[in-house]
N, C-alpha and C positions, 0 to 999 in steps of 0.2 A: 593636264587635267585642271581643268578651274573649280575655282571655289564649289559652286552648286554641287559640280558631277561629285566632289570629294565627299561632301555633307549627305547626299542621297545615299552613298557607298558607305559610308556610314552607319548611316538607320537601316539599314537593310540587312547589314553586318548580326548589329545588336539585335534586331527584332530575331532574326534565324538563329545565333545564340539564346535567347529566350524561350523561343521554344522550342528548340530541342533538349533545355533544361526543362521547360512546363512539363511537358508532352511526354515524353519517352524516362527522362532523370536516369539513364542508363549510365551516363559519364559519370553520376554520383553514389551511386546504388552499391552498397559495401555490400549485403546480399540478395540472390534473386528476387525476395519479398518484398523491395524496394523499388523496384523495378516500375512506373507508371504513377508512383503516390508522391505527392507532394511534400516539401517541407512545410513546417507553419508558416513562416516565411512567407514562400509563395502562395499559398492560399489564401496571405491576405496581402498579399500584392496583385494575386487575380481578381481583377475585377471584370475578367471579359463576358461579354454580351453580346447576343445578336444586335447587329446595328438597324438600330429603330427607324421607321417610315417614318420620312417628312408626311407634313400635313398636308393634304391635296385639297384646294377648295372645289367645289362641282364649278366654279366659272370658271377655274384655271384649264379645265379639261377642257379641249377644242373639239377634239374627235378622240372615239374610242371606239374598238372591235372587242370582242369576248370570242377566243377558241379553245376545242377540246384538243388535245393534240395525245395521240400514241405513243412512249414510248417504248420501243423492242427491247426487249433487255438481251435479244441475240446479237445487236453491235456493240462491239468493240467500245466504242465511245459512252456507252454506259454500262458498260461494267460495276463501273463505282457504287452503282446504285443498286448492282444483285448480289457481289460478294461480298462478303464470306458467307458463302451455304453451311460451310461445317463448320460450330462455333467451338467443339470440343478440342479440338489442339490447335487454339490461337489464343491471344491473349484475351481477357474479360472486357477491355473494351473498343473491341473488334467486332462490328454487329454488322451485317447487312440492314438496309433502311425498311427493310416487311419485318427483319425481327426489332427493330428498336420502335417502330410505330406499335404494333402486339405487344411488344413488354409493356410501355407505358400506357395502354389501352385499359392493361390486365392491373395495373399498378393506381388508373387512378389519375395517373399527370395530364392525359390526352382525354378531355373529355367530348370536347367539340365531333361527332362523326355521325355521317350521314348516310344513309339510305341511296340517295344518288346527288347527282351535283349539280342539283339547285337548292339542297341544306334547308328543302325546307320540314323534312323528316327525320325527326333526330333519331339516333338509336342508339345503341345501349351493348354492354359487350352480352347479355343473354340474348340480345337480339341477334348478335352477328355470330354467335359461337356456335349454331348449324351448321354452318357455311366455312365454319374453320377446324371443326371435328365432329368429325363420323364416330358414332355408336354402334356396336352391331354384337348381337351373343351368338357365340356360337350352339349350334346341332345339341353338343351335349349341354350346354347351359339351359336351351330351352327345353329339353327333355328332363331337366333336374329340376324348372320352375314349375312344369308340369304335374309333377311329381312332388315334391315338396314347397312349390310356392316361392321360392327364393333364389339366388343364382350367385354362386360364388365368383368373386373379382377375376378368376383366371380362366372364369370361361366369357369373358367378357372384352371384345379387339374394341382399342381403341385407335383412331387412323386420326391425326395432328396435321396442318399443311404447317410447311415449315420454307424457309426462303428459295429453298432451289425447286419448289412449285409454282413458284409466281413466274409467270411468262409474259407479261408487258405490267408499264404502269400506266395513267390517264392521268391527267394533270387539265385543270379548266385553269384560264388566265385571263387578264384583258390588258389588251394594248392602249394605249393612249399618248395622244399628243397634250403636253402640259406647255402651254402657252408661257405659262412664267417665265420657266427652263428654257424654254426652245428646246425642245427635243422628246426624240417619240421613247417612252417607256415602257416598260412590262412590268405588270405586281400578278403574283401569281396565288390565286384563290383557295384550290383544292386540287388535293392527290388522293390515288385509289391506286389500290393492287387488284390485278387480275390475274385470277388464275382457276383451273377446275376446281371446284366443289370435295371438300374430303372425303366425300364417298366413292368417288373416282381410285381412289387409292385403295378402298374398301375390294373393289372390284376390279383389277387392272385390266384382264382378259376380256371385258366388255368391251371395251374402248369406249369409254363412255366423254362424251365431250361434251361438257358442260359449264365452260369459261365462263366466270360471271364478275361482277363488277363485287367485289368481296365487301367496302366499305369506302365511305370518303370520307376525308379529314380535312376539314378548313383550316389551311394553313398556316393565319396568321395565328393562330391559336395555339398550335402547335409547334411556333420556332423555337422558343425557349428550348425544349426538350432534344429538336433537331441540332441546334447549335453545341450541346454537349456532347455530341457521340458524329464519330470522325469516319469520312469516307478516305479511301485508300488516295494517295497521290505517289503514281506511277514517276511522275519526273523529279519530284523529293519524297523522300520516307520521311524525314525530318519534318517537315513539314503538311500536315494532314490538313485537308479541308475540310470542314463539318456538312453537314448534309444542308444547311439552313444557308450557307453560303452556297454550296454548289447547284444550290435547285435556283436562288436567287439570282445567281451570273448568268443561270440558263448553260450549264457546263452540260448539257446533255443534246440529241437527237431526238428532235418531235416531229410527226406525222400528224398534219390537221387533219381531224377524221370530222369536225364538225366546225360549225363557225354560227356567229347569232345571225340570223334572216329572217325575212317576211313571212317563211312557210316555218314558222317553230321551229326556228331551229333545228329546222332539216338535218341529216349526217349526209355527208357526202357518197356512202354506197346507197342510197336512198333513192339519188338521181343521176347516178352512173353504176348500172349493175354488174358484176362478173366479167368486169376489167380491170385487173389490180394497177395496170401502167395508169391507164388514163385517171383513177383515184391518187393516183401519187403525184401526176400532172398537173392534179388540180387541187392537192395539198401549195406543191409550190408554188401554183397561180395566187392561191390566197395567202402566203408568205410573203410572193413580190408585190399584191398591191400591198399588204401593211408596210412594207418597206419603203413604198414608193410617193405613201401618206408623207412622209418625212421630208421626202425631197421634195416634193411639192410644196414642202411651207416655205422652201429657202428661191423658189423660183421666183421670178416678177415676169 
């Protein structure tokens, strides 16, 4: 083993020892209430941060594409992004990525969020808390409001959407070739959950299907928050990757369901109808030309 190999084995060693002291402090923890908190110590030796975008000039860009892309939260491959649904017998910070965008929505940290994903209608959590809880009184509440004008809290159902409702997420990006670098990149704009409407739940027996685009969050706005709360890693426990990394590496499965064109921005069941194959055909067609942008630069 040479020098180098011995030096990378090394830092690789100490970084995985650090954070399984950062992260978890289980090896240290004399009781369970220790379990995840820091010492002084390390709180001020953390200084970690999402790793900040270079500056991109508009001449460095050569060519660039903007896509919507789907993804399923029914593969495998994104998991990371739907559990934990049940946050009651797991540890506090253990979130799925619909409940840690909602808390800091609710909270205040996440202010950036849109209407749809061109941001160019901002909205507000009164605006979007329709669409995230259903209201409903019941029979005897409105018979008692009838009657006395008022309606006591316990005739009154409240129905919440909570993580294991959300059934895909939407993510807009843009591709680009950066001249400087030599090489084609991805930054990635905004994310959305979708999922039925809380009144759905209100009503099961209806089958009421009403997937809607819940909210979007412009992302660069929202890494800070993303980079402190940790998606699951299946091939280490010791080591958790935060949501702000794993959207950024593209650690997930996407379905172009739109791409930027001549016709606005057309979606692709728009111009291929009630063929799911040939819309998936031609997700990938528009994968392999971004791809192909690339290699075209290295040709003569």
């Amino acid at each position: 083993m040479n020098f180098k190999n011995v030096v990378l084995c090394s830092v690789f060693l100490l970084l995985g020892a650090f954070t399984v002291q950062a992260q978890l402090n289980v090896l240290n923890a004399k009781t369970p209430d220790e379990i995840g908190k820091k010492t002084e110590a390390q709180i001020e030796y953390d200084n970690d941060g999402p790793l900040e975008y270079g500056y991109v000039d508009d001449r460095d860009v050569l060519w660039s594409k903007t896509t919507w892309e789907i993804i399923d939260l029914d593969e495998r491959v994104n998991f990371p992004l739907y559990y934990p649904i049940d946050t009651n017998n797991i540890g506090a910070d253990r979130r799925s990525l619909y409940d840690v965008l909602v808390k800091n929505i609710k909270n205040g940290k996440i202010e950036h969020i849109y209407a749809d994903s061109y941001f160019t209608e901002k909205r507000t959590l009164d605006d979007i808390r329709a669409s995230l809880q259903y209201t409903d009184t019941t029979e005897v509440g409105i018979n008692q409001f009838n009657a006395e004008g008022r309606v006591d809290e316990q005739y009154i159902r409240k129905f919440d959407l909570d993580a294991g409702d959300v059934e895909e997420w939407r993510v807009r990006g843009i591709w680009y070739l950066d001249k400087r670098q030599g090489d084609l990149r991805y930054r990635l704009l905004g994310i959305c959950p979708v999922a039925n409407e809380a009144r759905s739940k209100a009503f099961p027996d209806d089958n009421i299907d009403s997937k809607v685009e819940l909210f979007w969050v412009w992302f660069p706005a929202a890494r800070g928050v993303l980079h402190e709360w940790k998606a699951f890693n299946r091939e280490n426990t010791s080591q958790p990757i935060s949501y702000d990394h794993l959207l950024n590496s593209r650690r997930f499965d996407g379905v172009v369901y739109k791409e930027d064109n001549v016709q606005g921005d057309r979606a692709v069941n728009e111009y291929i109808n009630d063929n799911a194959l040939m819309q998936l055909l031609e997700s990938q067609r528009i994968k392999e030309q971004i791809r192909n942008m690339e290699i075209d630069l290295w040709n003569y």
